[in-house]
N, C-alpha and C positions, 0 to 999 in steps of 0.2 A: 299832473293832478288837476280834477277838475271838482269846481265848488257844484254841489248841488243845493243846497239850500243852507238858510241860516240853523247853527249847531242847535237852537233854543227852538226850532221847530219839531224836532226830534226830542221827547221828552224820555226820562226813563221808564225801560219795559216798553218801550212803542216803536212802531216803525214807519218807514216810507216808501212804495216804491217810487220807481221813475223808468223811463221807457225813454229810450235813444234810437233815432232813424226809423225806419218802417219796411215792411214786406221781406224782402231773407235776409237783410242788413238791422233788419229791429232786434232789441236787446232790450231787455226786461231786467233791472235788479232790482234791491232795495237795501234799504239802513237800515240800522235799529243801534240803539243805547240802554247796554245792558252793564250794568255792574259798572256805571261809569264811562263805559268804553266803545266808540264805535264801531261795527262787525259789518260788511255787505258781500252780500251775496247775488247771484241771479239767480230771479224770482220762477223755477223752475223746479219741480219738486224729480228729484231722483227717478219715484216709480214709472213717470209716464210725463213728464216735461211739463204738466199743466202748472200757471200759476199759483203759488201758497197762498193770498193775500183770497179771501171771499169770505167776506165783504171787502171792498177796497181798503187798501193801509192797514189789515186784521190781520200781523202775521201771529202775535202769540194767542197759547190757551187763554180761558177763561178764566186763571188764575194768576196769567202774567208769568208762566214761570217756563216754559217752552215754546219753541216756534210750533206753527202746524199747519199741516197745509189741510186747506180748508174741504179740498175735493176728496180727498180718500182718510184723513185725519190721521196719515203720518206725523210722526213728534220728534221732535229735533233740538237736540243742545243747544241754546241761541248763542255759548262761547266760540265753538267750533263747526256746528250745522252738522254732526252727526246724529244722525235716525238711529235711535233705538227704539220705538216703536214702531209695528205698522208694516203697508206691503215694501216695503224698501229698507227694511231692519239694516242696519249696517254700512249702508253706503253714506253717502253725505250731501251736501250742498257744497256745489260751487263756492267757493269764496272769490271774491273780486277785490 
């Protein structure tokens, strides 16, 4: 297990990414604390591998109440990173 940051930086309904290594060895995930509980995944959206997070650290809606990836506005369960909206209906996010 590895510490990425302190738990209080991660507030509820928000997230974080973070980025390990570089060039074909880089890995992209991020946090989030939903309902209490931490979830991560890599920050790579199903349809076409781009980053969710645009703006930086913006993975939920405008309402806080789903993830979304920012480039094609897939929408995803922040329990489990399943897409029920969007070009990627039905597949999921990575979980890490």
């Amino acid at each position: 297990m590895r510490l990425l940051c302190p738990e209080r930086d991660i507030t509820e309904g928000q997230g974080r990414g973070f980025v390990f290594g570089s060039g074909i060895e880089r890995e992209a995930v991020f946090v989030i604390r939903w309902q209490g509980r931490f979830h991560g995944y890599r920050n790579s959206c199903p349809h076409v591998g781009t980053p969710l997070d645009w703006p930086e650290n913006r993975f939920f809606d405008s309402a806080n109440e789903y993830l979304m990836c920012g480039t094609h506005g897939a929408v995803f369960r922040p329990e489990d990173g399943y897409c029920f909206e969007g070009p990627c209906s039905g597949r999921s996010l990575q979980r890490i």
